[in-house]
N, C-alpha and C positions, 0 to 999 in steps of 0.2 A: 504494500500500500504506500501511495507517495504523500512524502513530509505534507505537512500540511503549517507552515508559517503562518499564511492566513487563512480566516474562515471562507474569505469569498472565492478559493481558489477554486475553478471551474474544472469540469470534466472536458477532457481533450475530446477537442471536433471529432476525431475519428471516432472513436465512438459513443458520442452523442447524435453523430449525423442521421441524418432520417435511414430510416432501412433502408435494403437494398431490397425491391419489389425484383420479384419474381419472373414480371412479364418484361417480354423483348419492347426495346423502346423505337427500334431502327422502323423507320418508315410511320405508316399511320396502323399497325398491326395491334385488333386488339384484343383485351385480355383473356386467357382462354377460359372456357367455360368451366365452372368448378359443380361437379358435380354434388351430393349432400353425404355429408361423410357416414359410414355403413360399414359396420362387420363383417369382414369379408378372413371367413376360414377363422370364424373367431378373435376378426385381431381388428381393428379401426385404431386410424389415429384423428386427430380434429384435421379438418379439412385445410389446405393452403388458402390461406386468403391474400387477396391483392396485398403488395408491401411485404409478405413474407417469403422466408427463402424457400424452395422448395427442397436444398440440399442439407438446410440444418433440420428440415422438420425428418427427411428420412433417416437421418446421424442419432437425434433422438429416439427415432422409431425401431429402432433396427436390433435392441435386446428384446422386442416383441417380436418381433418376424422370426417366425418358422422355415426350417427344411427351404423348399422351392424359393421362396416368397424372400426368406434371408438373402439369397444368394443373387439374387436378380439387387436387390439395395445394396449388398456387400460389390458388384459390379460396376454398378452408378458412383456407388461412392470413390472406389477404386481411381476411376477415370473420369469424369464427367463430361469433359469433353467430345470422346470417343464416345459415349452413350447417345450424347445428342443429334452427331452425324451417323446413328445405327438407328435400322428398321427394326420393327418390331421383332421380325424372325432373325436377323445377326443378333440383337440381342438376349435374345430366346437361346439361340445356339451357343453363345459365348459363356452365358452363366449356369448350360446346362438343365434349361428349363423347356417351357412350350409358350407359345406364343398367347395363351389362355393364362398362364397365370402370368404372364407380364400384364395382361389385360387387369387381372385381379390385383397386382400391387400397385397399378394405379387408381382402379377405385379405394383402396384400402387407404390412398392419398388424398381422396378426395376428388380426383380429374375423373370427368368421361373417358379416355382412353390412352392411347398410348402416345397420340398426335398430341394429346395437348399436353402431355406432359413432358416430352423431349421440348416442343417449343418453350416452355418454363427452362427446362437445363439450358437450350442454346441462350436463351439470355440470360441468365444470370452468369453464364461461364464468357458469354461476350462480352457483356457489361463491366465483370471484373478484369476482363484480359484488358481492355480498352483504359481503365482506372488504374492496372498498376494492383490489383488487389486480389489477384488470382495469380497466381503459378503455376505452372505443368509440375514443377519441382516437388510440390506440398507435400504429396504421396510419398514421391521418393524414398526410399531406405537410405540411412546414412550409412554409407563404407568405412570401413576398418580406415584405408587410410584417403579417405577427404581433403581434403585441405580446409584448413581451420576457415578462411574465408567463404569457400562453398556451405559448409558445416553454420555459422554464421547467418548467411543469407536463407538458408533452410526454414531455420528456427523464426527470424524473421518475419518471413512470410509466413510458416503455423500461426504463429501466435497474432500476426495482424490479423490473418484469415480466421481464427476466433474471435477478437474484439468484434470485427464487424458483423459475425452471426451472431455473435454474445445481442449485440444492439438490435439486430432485426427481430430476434427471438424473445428480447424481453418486455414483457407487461410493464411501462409506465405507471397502468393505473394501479397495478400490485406494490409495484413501489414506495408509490405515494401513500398506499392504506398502511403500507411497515412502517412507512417515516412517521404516519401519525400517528401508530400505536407504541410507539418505541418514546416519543414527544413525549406523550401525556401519561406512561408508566412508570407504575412503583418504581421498579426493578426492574431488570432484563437477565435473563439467565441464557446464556451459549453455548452450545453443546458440538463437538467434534472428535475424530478418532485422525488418530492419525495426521496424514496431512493437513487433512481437516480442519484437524484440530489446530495448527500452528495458524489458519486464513482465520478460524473462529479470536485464538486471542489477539489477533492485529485489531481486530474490530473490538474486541473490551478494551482494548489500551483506548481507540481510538475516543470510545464511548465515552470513558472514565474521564479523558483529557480535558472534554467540554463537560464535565457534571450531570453525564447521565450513570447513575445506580447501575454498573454490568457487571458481571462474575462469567468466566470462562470456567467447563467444566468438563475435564478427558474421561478421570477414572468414573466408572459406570455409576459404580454404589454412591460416592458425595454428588455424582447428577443426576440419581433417582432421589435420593434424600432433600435438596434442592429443588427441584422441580415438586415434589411431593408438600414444600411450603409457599407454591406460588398460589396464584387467586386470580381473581377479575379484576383487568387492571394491569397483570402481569405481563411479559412478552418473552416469551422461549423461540431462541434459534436456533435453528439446527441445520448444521452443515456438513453435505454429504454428495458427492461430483456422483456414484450410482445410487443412491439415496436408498441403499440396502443395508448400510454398517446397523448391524442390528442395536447395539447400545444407545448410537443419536436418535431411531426410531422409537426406543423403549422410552427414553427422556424426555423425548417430544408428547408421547403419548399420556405418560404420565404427567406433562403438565398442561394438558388440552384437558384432562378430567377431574383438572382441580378449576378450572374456567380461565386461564392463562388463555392468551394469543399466542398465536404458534406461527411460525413461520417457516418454512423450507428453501434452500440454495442448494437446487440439483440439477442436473443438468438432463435427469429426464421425468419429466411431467406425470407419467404412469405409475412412478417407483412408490415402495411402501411407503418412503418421507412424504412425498408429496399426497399423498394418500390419507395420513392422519393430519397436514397441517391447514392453516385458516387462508394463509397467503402464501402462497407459490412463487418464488422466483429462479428465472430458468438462465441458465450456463450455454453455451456451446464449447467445442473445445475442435482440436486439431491435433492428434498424436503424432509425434516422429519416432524415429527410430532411439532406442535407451530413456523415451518419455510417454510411456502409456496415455490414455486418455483421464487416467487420474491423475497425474503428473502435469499434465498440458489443462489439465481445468483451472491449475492455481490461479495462476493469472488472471482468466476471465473473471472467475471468482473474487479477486479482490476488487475488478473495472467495478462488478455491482457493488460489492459493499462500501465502494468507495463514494457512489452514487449517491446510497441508502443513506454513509455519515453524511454527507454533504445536505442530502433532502433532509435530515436531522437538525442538523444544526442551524440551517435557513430557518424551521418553524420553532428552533430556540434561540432566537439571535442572541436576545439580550442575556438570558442565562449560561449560553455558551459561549459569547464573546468575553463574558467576565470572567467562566472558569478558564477558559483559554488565557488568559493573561495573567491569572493569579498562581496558574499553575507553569507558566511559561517564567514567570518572577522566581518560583521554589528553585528550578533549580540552575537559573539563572550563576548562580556562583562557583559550577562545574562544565559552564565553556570554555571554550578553548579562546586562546588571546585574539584568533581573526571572529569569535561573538558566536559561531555556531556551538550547538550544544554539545555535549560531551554524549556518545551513545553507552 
Protein backbone atom coordinates (compact mmCIF):
# COMPACT_ATOMS: atom_id res chain seq x y z
CA UNK A 1 0.00 0.00 0.00
CA UNK A 2 1.40 3.45 -0.83
CA UNK A 3 2.72 6.12 1.85
CA UNK A 4 0.13 8.19 2.32
CA UNK A 5 1.61 11.82 3.44
CA UNK A 6 -1.53 13.36 2.68
CA UNK A 7 -5.05 12.54 3.17
CA UNK A 8 -6.03 13.95 -0.35
CA UNK A 9 -3.75 11.76 -2.04
CA UNK A 10 -5.71 10.20 -5.18
CA UNK A 11 -5.90 6.83 -6.76
CA UNK A 12 -3.78 6.80 -9.81
CA UNK A 13 -5.66 7.37 -13.20
CA UNK A 14 -4.89 3.93 -14.29
CA UNK A 15 -6.89 2.48 -12.25
CA UNK A 16 -9.46 4.65 -11.51
CA UNK A 17 -10.07 5.15 -15.31
CA UNK A 18 -13.49 4.02 -16.57
CA UNK A 19 -13.54 0.30 -17.52
CA UNK A 20 -12.48 -1.12 -20.37
CA UNK A 21 -16.01 -2.13 -22.09
CA UNK A 22 -16.04 -5.14 -23.77
CA UNK A 23 -17.44 -4.06 -27.02
CA UNK A 24 -15.40 -3.30 -30.31
CA UNK A 25 -15.21 0.56 -30.73
CA UNK A 26 -13.69 0.47 -34.59
CA UNK A 27 -16.30 1.61 -36.92
CA UNK A 28 -20.10 2.23 -35.95
CA UNK A 29 -20.37 -1.66 -34.65
CA UNK A 30 -22.73 -2.29 -32.08
CA UNK A 31 -22.94 -3.86 -28.96
CA UNK A 32 -23.41 -7.49 -29.08
CA UNK A 33 -26.55 -9.00 -27.88
CA UNK A 34 -26.34 -10.36 -24.38
CA UNK A 35 -28.35 -12.97 -23.90
CA UNK A 36 -30.07 -13.55 -19.96
CA UNK A 37 -27.76 -15.29 -17.85
CA UNK A 38 -28.86 -19.22 -17.34
CA UNK A 39 -27.53 -22.41 -15.97
CA UNK A 40 -26.01 -24.02 -18.22
CA UNK A 41 -24.70 -27.97 -17.06
CA UNK A 42 -25.21 -26.44 -13.74
CA UNK A 43 -22.92 -23.77 -13.68
CA UNK A 44 -24.05 -19.70 -14.79
CA UNK A 45 -22.02 -16.86 -14.00
CA UNK A 46 -23.84 -13.06 -14.06
CA UNK A 47 -24.05 -12.18 -17.52
CA UNK A 48 -21.26 -9.42 -19.26
CA UNK A 49 -22.72 -6.38 -19.23
CA UNK A 50 -21.71 -3.29 -21.53
CA UNK A 51 -18.29 -1.71 -19.69
CA UNK A 52 -17.21 -5.18 -18.46
CA UNK A 53 -14.41 -7.35 -19.59
CA UNK A 54 -15.42 -10.36 -20.83
CA UNK A 55 -11.84 -11.92 -20.03
CA UNK A 56 -11.85 -11.18 -16.25
CA UNK A 57 -15.48 -12.36 -15.86
CA UNK A 58 -14.30 -15.88 -17.45
CA UNK A 59 -10.70 -15.78 -15.09
CA UNK A 60 -13.22 -15.52 -12.34
CA UNK A 61 -15.44 -18.08 -13.60
CA UNK A 62 -13.27 -20.61 -14.45
CA UNK A 63 -12.83 -22.71 -10.64
CA UNK A 64 -16.67 -23.33 -11.77
CA UNK A 65 -16.23 -24.79 -15.03
CA UNK A 66 -16.29 -28.38 -15.45
CA UNK A 67 -14.40 -31.14 -17.63
CA UNK A 68 -15.42 -29.70 -21.45
CA UNK A 69 -16.69 -26.21 -20.44
CA UNK A 70 -13.11 -25.71 -18.34
CA UNK A 71 -11.04 -26.21 -21.11
CA UNK A 72 -12.77 -24.21 -23.96
CA UNK A 73 -12.16 -20.98 -20.90
CA UNK A 74 -8.69 -22.45 -19.90
CA UNK A 75 -8.11 -21.95 -24.01
CA UNK A 76 -9.53 -18.34 -24.30
CA UNK A 77 -7.75 -17.43 -21.47
CA UNK A 78 -4.44 -19.17 -22.72
CA UNK A 79 -4.43 -16.98 -25.95
CA UNK A 80 -7.13 -14.42 -26.45
CA UNK A 81 -6.00 -13.22 -29.35
CA UNK A 82 -5.95 -16.53 -31.27
CA UNK A 83 -9.55 -17.22 -29.92
CA UNK A 84 -10.97 -14.36 -31.58
CA UNK A 85 -9.44 -14.96 -35.08
CA UNK A 86 -10.89 -18.81 -34.47
CA UNK A 87 -14.21 -20.34 -35.69
CA UNK A 88 -16.40 -22.00 -33.70
CA UNK A 89 -15.18 -25.40 -34.84
CA UNK A 90 -10.89 -24.45 -34.67
CA UNK A 91 -11.87 -23.63 -31.46
CA UNK A 92 -13.98 -26.70 -30.75
CA UNK A 93 -10.97 -28.64 -32.12
CA UNK A 94 -8.15 -26.86 -30.20
CA UNK A 95 -9.53 -27.20 -26.64
CA UNK A 96 -10.67 -30.74 -27.42
CA UNK A 97 -14.22 -30.06 -27.28
CA UNK A 98 -17.45 -29.85 -29.98
CA UNK A 99 -18.78 -27.05 -31.31
CA UNK A 100 -22.12 -27.45 -28.99
CA UNK A 101 -20.55 -26.95 -25.87
CA UNK A 102 -18.50 -23.88 -27.20
CA UNK A 103 -22.01 -22.91 -27.84
CA UNK A 104 -22.84 -23.69 -24.02
CA UNK A 105 -19.83 -21.74 -22.49
CA UNK A 106 -21.09 -18.92 -24.16
CA UNK A 107 -24.41 -18.91 -22.93
CA UNK A 108 -23.07 -19.81 -19.46
CA UNK A 109 -21.43 -16.12 -20.26
CA UNK A 110 -24.29 -14.72 -20.95
CA UNK A 111 -23.93 -14.13 -25.16
CA UNK A 112 -26.39 -15.67 -27.76
CA UNK A 113 -23.43 -17.48 -29.39
CA UNK A 114 -20.39 -17.81 -30.39
CA UNK A 115 -20.39 -14.67 -32.92
CA UNK A 116 -20.91 -12.49 -30.30
CA UNK A 117 -18.66 -13.52 -28.02
CA UNK A 118 -15.38 -13.80 -30.07
CA UNK A 119 -16.57 -10.11 -31.24
CA UNK A 120 -16.31 -9.07 -27.21
CA UNK A 121 -12.50 -10.88 -27.30
CA UNK A 122 -11.54 -9.19 -30.77
CA UNK A 123 -12.20 -5.84 -28.93
CA UNK A 124 -11.16 -5.99 -25.81
CA UNK A 125 -7.76 -7.66 -27.10
CA UNK A 126 -7.77 -4.63 -29.98
CA UNK A 127 -8.53 -2.18 -27.76
CA UNK A 128 -5.64 -3.15 -25.35
CA UNK A 129 -3.17 -3.87 -28.04
CA UNK A 130 -3.93 -0.28 -29.51
CA UNK A 131 -3.42 1.28 -25.49
CA UNK A 132 -0.32 -0.32 -24.74
CA UNK A 133 -2.34 -2.44 -22.02
CA UNK A 134 -2.34 -5.85 -23.52
CA UNK A 135 0.69 -8.10 -24.30
CA UNK A 136 1.18 -11.36 -26.29
CA UNK A 137 3.94 -11.69 -23.57
CA UNK A 138 1.28 -11.82 -20.31
CA UNK A 139 0.85 -15.60 -20.65
CA UNK A 140 4.20 -16.36 -21.29
CA UNK A 141 6.31 -18.69 -18.84
CA UNK A 142 9.25 -17.13 -17.53
CA UNK A 143 12.63 -19.14 -18.46
CA UNK A 144 15.23 -20.25 -16.20
CA UNK A 145 17.59 -17.82 -18.00
CA UNK A 146 15.46 -14.55 -19.19
CA UNK A 147 17.10 -11.61 -18.96
CA UNK A 148 16.22 -9.67 -15.97
CA UNK A 149 14.82 -6.98 -18.28
CA UNK A 150 12.49 -9.24 -20.36
CA UNK A 151 11.79 -10.94 -16.70
CA UNK A 152 10.89 -7.20 -15.79
CA UNK A 153 8.70 -6.19 -18.47
CA UNK A 154 6.65 -9.43 -17.94
CA UNK A 155 5.76 -8.65 -14.47
CA UNK A 156 4.88 -5.25 -15.67
CA UNK A 157 2.57 -5.97 -17.89
CA UNK A 158 0.66 -8.88 -15.36
CA UNK A 159 0.22 -6.73 -12.97
CA UNK A 160 -0.89 -3.43 -15.18
CA UNK A 161 -3.13 -6.16 -16.81
CA UNK A 162 -4.73 -6.75 -13.38
CA UNK A 163 -5.11 -3.06 -12.09
CA UNK A 164 -7.12 -2.58 -15.11
CA UNK A 165 -9.43 -5.76 -14.80
CA UNK A 166 -9.19 -5.05 -10.97
CA UNK A 167 -11.02 -1.46 -12.01
CA UNK A 168 -13.58 -2.85 -14.69
CA UNK A 169 -14.41 -5.64 -12.24
CA UNK A 170 -15.07 -3.78 -9.27
CA UNK A 171 -18.43 -2.45 -7.79
CA UNK A 172 -18.00 1.24 -6.97
CA UNK A 173 -21.22 1.02 -5.38
CA UNK A 174 -19.92 -1.99 -2.94
CA UNK A 175 -17.34 0.39 -2.04
CA UNK A 176 -18.85 3.04 -1.13
CA UNK A 177 -21.41 0.99 1.32
CA UNK A 178 -17.73 -0.49 3.05
CA UNK A 179 -16.57 3.17 3.30
CA UNK A 180 -19.77 3.92 5.15
CA UNK A 181 -19.86 1.01 7.38
CA UNK A 182 -16.30 1.13 8.21
CA UNK A 183 -17.00 5.44 8.97
CA UNK A 184 -19.67 5.02 11.20
CA UNK A 185 -18.24 1.64 13.28
CA UNK A 186 -17.44 0.79 16.71
CA UNK A 187 -14.71 -1.39 15.65
CA UNK A 188 -13.52 -3.08 12.76
CA UNK A 189 -12.07 -6.46 13.00
CA UNK A 190 -9.78 -8.06 9.96
CA UNK A 191 -9.24 -11.34 9.22
CA UNK A 192 -6.53 -13.10 6.89
CA UNK A 193 -4.29 -16.36 6.56
CA UNK A 194 -1.41 -16.20 5.14
CA UNK A 195 -0.71 -13.76 2.56
CA UNK A 196 -3.71 -12.42 3.23
CA UNK A 197 -3.09 -11.91 6.10
CA UNK A 198 0.10 -9.44 5.71
CA UNK A 199 -2.78 -7.10 2.79
CA UNK A 200 -5.23 -7.41 5.92
CA UNK A 201 -2.70 -5.79 8.49
CA UNK A 202 -1.53 -2.83 5.87
CA UNK A 203 -5.13 -1.94 6.01
CA UNK A 204 -5.21 -1.91 10.24
CA UNK A 205 -2.08 0.05 10.37
CA UNK A 206 -3.68 2.17 7.77
CA UNK A 207 -7.17 2.37 9.67
CA UNK A 208 -5.41 2.90 13.17
CA UNK A 209 -3.32 5.83 11.43
CA UNK A 210 -6.55 8.03 10.99
CA UNK A 211 -8.42 6.94 14.29
CA UNK A 212 -10.53 4.20 13.18
CA UNK A 213 -10.89 1.32 16.10
CA UNK A 214 -9.10 -1.83 13.78
CA UNK A 215 -7.43 -5.07 15.11
CA UNK A 216 -5.90 -7.44 12.46
CA UNK A 217 -6.55 -11.01 13.31
CA UNK A 218 -4.23 -14.41 11.64
CA UNK A 219 -4.57 -17.08 14.55
CA UNK A 220 -8.18 -18.62 14.05
CA UNK A 221 -9.06 -19.08 17.90
CA UNK A 222 -8.25 -14.83 19.01
CA UNK A 223 -10.53 -14.26 15.46
CA UNK A 224 -13.35 -16.54 16.50
CA UNK A 225 -13.19 -15.19 20.10
CA UNK A 226 -13.11 -11.45 18.48
CA UNK A 227 -15.50 -11.73 16.14
CA UNK A 228 -17.75 -13.68 18.73
CA UNK A 229 -17.71 -9.87 20.72
CA UNK A 230 -18.74 -7.95 17.62
CA UNK A 231 -22.54 -6.59 17.37
CA UNK A 232 -24.53 -4.07 15.02
CA UNK A 233 -22.44 -1.43 14.29
CA UNK A 234 -19.50 -3.78 13.96
CA UNK A 235 -17.59 -4.33 10.48
CA UNK A 236 -15.40 -7.63 9.85
CA UNK A 237 -13.11 -8.13 6.94
CA UNK A 238 -12.09 -10.63 5.51
CA UNK A 239 -9.41 -11.20 3.03
CA UNK A 240 -9.12 -14.11 0.91
CA UNK A 241 -7.72 -13.94 -3.21
CA UNK A 242 -9.82 -17.85 -3.55
CA UNK A 243 -12.15 -16.94 -0.76
CA UNK A 244 -11.88 -20.76 0.47
CA UNK A 245 -9.10 -20.37 3.46
CA UNK A 246 -11.47 -21.89 5.75
CA UNK A 247 -10.54 -19.90 9.04
CA UNK A 248 -11.36 -16.17 7.35
CA UNK A 249 -14.67 -17.84 6.27
CA UNK A 250 -15.38 -19.27 9.90
CA UNK A 251 -14.52 -15.57 11.29
CA UNK A 252 -16.49 -13.88 8.96
CA UNK A 253 -19.26 -16.08 9.64
CA UNK A 254 -19.11 -15.88 13.01
CA UNK A 255 -19.31 -12.22 13.04
CA UNK A 256 -22.24 -11.80 10.60
CA UNK A 257 -24.27 -13.97 13.46
CA UNK A 258 -23.42 -11.63 16.01
CA UNK A 259 -25.04 -8.71 13.40
CA UNK A 260 -21.57 -7.26 12.43
CA UNK A 261 -21.19 -6.03 8.80
CA UNK A 262 -19.19 -8.32 6.92
CA UNK A 263 -17.29 -7.61 4.12
CA UNK A 264 -15.23 -9.90 1.56
CA UNK A 265 -11.98 -9.01 -0.82
CA UNK A 266 -11.81 -12.05 -3.23
CA UNK A 267 -11.34 -12.28 -6.32
CA UNK A 268 -14.12 -14.79 -7.05
CA UNK A 269 -17.69 -13.75 -6.43
CA UNK A 270 -19.05 -17.48 -6.12
CA UNK A 271 -16.48 -18.52 -3.39
CA UNK A 272 -17.61 -19.52 0.33
CA UNK A 273 -16.24 -15.78 1.41
CA UNK A 274 -18.27 -14.04 -0.65
CA UNK A 275 -21.19 -16.30 0.07
CA UNK A 276 -21.48 -15.51 3.87
CA UNK A 277 -20.42 -11.66 3.53
CA UNK A 278 -22.98 -8.27 3.21
CA UNK A 279 -20.43 -6.49 0.77
CA UNK A 280 -18.54 -8.01 -1.85
CA UNK A 281 -15.50 -6.74 -3.36
CA UNK A 282 -13.95 -8.24 -6.33
CA UNK A 283 -9.94 -8.62 -7.36
CA UNK A 284 -8.64 -9.74 -10.63
CA UNK A 285 -5.36 -11.00 -10.96
CA UNK A 286 -2.64 -12.16 -13.76
CA UNK A 287 -0.31 -15.04 -12.78
CA UNK A 288 3.25 -15.43 -14.18
CA UNK A 289 5.49 -17.90 -13.83
CA UNK A 290 7.00 -18.43 -9.65
CA UNK A 291 3.74 -16.13 -8.94
CA UNK A 292 0.47 -18.08 -8.70
CA UNK A 293 -2.61 -16.29 -8.80
CA UNK A 294 -2.55 -15.96 -5.19
CA UNK A 295 0.72 -14.22 -5.26
CA UNK A 296 -0.33 -11.82 -8.31
CA UNK A 297 -3.70 -10.88 -6.34
CA UNK A 298 -1.52 -8.93 -3.77
CA UNK A 299 -1.29 -6.16 -5.59
CA UNK A 300 -4.73 -5.76 -6.85
CA UNK A 301 -5.68 -6.27 -3.52
CA UNK A 302 -4.19 -3.50 -1.85
CA UNK A 303 -5.37 -0.99 -5.40
CA UNK A 304 -8.82 -1.68 -3.58
CA UNK A 305 -8.07 -1.39 -0.19
CA UNK A 306 -6.30 1.46 -0.85
CA UNK A 307 -9.49 2.91 -2.44
CA UNK A 308 -11.65 1.71 0.45
CA UNK A 309 -8.90 3.82 3.08
CA UNK A 310 -9.07 6.78 0.90
CA UNK A 311 -13.34 6.53 0.60
CA UNK A 312 -12.70 6.32 4.58
CA UNK A 313 -11.15 8.84 5.28
CA UNK A 314 -12.96 11.51 2.65
CA UNK A 315 -16.32 10.69 4.96
CA UNK A 316 -13.98 11.38 8.18
CA UNK A 317 -12.10 14.26 7.03
CA UNK A 318 -12.20 16.12 10.11
CA UNK A 319 -11.43 13.09 12.48
CA UNK A 320 -8.86 11.65 10.27
CA UNK A 321 -7.05 14.66 9.25
CA UNK A 322 -6.59 15.39 13.19
CA UNK A 323 -5.45 11.64 13.98
CA UNK A 324 -3.33 11.85 10.95
CA UNK A 325 -1.21 14.73 12.30
CA UNK A 326 -1.28 13.91 15.96
CA UNK A 327 -0.05 10.70 15.08
CA UNK A 328 2.21 12.00 12.36
CA UNK A 329 3.77 14.54 15.52
CA UNK A 330 4.20 10.88 17.98
CA UNK A 331 6.77 10.00 16.04
CA UNK A 332 7.99 12.72 14.54
CA UNK A 333 11.27 12.56 16.67
CA UNK A 334 12.46 9.17 14.89
CA UNK A 335 13.16 10.79 11.24
CA UNK A 336 15.77 10.71 9.62
CA UNK A 337 17.61 14.23 9.32
CA UNK A 338 16.22 14.64 5.29
CA UNK A 339 12.37 14.62 7.74
CA UNK A 340 11.19 11.26 6.21
CA UNK A 341 10.10 8.86 8.82
CA UNK A 342 12.18 6.22 10.34
CA UNK A 343 10.28 2.60 9.04
Amino acid sequence: MTSRDELTTAVQPAVGASPVSSIPTAGSVSPPPIAPAGPVDGFAVAAVGAGESVLVRVRAGLPEFTGALQRVAELILADPAAAARSTIVELAERSGTSPATVTRFCRALGFVGYAELRLAIAGETGRAARTGGWTMDIGREIQPTDPLERVLGQIMAADTQAMHDTAALLDLTEVERAAEAIARANRVDIYGQGGSALVGGEMQFCLHRIGVAAWAWTDVHNGLSSAALLKAGDVALGVSHSGQARETVEMIAEASSRGATTIALTSFPRSPLAEVADIVLLTATQATTFRPDALSARHPQLVVLDLLYIAIAQRTHERAHAAFSVTAQAVAGHRSASGKEAS
